[in-house]
C-alpha positions, -999 to 999 in steps of 0.1 A, spaced: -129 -570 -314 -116 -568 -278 -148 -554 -267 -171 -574 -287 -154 -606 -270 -158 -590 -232 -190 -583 -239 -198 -623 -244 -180 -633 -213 -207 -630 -186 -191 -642 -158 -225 -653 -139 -232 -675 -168 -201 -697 -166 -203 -698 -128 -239 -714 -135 -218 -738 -152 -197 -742 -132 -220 -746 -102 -241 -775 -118 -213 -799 -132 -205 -800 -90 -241 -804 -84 -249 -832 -112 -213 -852 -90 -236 -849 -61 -206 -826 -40 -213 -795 -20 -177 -764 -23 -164 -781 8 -165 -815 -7 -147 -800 -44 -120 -783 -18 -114 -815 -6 -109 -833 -39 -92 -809 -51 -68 -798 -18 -73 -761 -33 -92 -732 -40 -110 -725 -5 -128 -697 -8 -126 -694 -50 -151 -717 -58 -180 -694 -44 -170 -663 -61 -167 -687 -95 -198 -701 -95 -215 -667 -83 -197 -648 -111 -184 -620 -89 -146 -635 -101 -134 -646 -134 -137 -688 -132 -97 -698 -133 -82 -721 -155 -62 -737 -129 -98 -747 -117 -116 -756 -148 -86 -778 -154 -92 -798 -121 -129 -802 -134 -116 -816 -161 -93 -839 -147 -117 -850 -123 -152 -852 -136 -141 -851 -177 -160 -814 -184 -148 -797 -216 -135 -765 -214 -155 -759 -245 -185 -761 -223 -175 -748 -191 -166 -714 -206 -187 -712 -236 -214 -734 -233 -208 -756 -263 -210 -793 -263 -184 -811 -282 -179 -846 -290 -141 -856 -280 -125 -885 -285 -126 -912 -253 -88 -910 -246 -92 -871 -248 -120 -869 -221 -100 -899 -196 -66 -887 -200 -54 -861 -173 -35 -830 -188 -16 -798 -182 -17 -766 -196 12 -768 -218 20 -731 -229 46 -744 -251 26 -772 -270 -1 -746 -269 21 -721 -288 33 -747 -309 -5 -753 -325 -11 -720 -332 19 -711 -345 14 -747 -370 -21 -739 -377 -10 -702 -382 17 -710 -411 -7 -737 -424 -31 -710 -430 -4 -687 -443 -14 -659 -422 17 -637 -408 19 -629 -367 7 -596 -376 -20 -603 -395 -33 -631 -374 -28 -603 -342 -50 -583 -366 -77 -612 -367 -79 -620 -331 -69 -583 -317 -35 -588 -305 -2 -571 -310 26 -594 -330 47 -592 -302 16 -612 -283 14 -634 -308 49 -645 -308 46 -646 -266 20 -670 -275 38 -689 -300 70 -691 -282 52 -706 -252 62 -677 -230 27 -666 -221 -7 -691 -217 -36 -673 -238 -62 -659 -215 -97 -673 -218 -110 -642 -232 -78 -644 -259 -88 -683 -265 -125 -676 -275 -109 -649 -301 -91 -677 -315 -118 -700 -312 -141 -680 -337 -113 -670 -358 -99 -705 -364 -134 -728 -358 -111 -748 -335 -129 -756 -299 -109 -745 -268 -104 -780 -258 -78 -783 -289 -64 -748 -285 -55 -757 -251 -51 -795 -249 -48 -809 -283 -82 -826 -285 -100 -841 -316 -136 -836 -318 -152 -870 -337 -167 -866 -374 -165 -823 -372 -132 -819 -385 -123 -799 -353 -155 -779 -358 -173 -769 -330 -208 -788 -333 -236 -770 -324 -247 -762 -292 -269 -786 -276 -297 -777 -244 -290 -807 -214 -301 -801 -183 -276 -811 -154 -285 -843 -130 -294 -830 -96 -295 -862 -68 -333 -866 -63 -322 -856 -23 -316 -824 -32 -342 -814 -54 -362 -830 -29 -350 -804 -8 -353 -774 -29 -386 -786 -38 -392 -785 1 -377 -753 8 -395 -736 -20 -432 -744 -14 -426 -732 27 -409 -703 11 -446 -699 -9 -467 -704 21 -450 -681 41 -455 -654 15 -493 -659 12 -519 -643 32 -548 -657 47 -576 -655 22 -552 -669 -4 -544 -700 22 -585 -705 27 -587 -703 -10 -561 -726 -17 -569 -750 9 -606 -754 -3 -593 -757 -42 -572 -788 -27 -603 -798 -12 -625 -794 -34 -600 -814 -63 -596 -843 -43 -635 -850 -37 -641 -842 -73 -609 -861 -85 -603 -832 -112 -581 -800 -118 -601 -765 -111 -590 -731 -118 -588 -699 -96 -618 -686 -110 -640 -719 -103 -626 -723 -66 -636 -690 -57 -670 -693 -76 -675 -729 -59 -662 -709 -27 -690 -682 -30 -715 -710 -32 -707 -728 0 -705 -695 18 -743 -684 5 -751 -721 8 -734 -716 48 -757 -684 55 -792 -692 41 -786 -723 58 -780 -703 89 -807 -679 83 -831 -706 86 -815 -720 116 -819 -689 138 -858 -688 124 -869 -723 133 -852 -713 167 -873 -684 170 -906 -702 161 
């Protein structure tokens, strides 16, 4: 169990995440330090996966910009209620305890057969329960798929709408990028292009664009470079018969 859960946090993944809920609020890492009056350094090595993305931090997101934690670190979209998503919270570890341990009894599951379940010892559990140790993200996900309960109510308490605190399915959005930026990128990319190409690909590309814009249509590789052949056998018979006239 412990390794299969390891094995599903790829770090690089929820730094992406991580990195485009700051990008869709239009703010470069020095203008989240700022908000936040923290992290410095952190937020590189978060987004770029070569550091485990801290709660602390996720929990500013949230705070901030209203990102699920459900999302951030597992890439699931959840529908929480409006109060939920506005309200500013804490991590709690002794309300956090307090749900398991409720949800636990409710299921009438022991602490060492719910340790069993999620791959902890009882004596973790009852840390957990007793609100003297916060449940790692990797410890949360365990519970997550054990219990069906999303992280946002393991760890805050939320109520997803009409799913019965089910996790819904998984949903593919792409983040909002400022049209500046992508402007940018967009820029910065097609120079990136040129500079890679050598000169018989820029003569052929520069003819296709040519060649598209006096014929007002789309041509392939293949036709550029046979409508490229022609001009250049249409060039030299044309200057064949310059040079004989000339000698005549």
């Amino acid at each position: 169990m412990e390794k299969e859960v390891k094995n599903t946090l790829n770090w690089k993944e929820i730094g992406q995440r991580f990195r485009d809920l700051r990008e869709s609020r239009g703010l470069d890492q020095i203008g989240v330090v700022k908000k936040a009056q923290a992290f410095n350094n952190a937020i590189c090595q978060y987004e770029a996966g070569t550091a485990p993305a801290s709660t602390n931090y996720a929990l500013f997101l949230r705070n901030e910009f209203g990102a699920s934690f459900d999302w951030l670190y597992d890439g699931d979209v959840i529908d929480r209620e409006y109060k939920d998503v506005q309200q500013k919270k804490i991590l709690d570890p002794h309300a956090i305890g307090a749900r398991l341990k409720e949800i636990r009894v409710e299921k009438g599951m022991t602490q060492v057969e719910f340790g069993r379940l999620i791959g902890l010892s009882s004596v973790g559990i009852g840390n957990i329960e007793n609100g003297h140790r916060t449940p790692e993200i990797k410890t949360a996900l365990k519970i997550k798929r054990a219990l069906n309960k999303p992280l946002d109510w393991i760890y805050f308490g939320d109520k997803c709408i009409g799913t019965s605190n089910r996790v819904q399915s998984p949903t593919t959005t792409k983040p909002y990028i400022p049209l500046k930026q992508l402007k940018r990128e967009l820029k910065e990319e097609i120079i990136s292009h040129f500079k890679h190409m050598d000169e018989s690909e820029l003569a052929l590309l520069a003819t296709r664009l040519r060649m598209e814009q006096k014929h007002n249509t789309t041509l392939s590789d293949s036709e550029t470079q046979d409508r490229l052949r022609a001009n250049q056998i249409k060039s030299n018979q044309s200057s064949q018969e310059s040079k004989k006239k000339s000698r005549l």
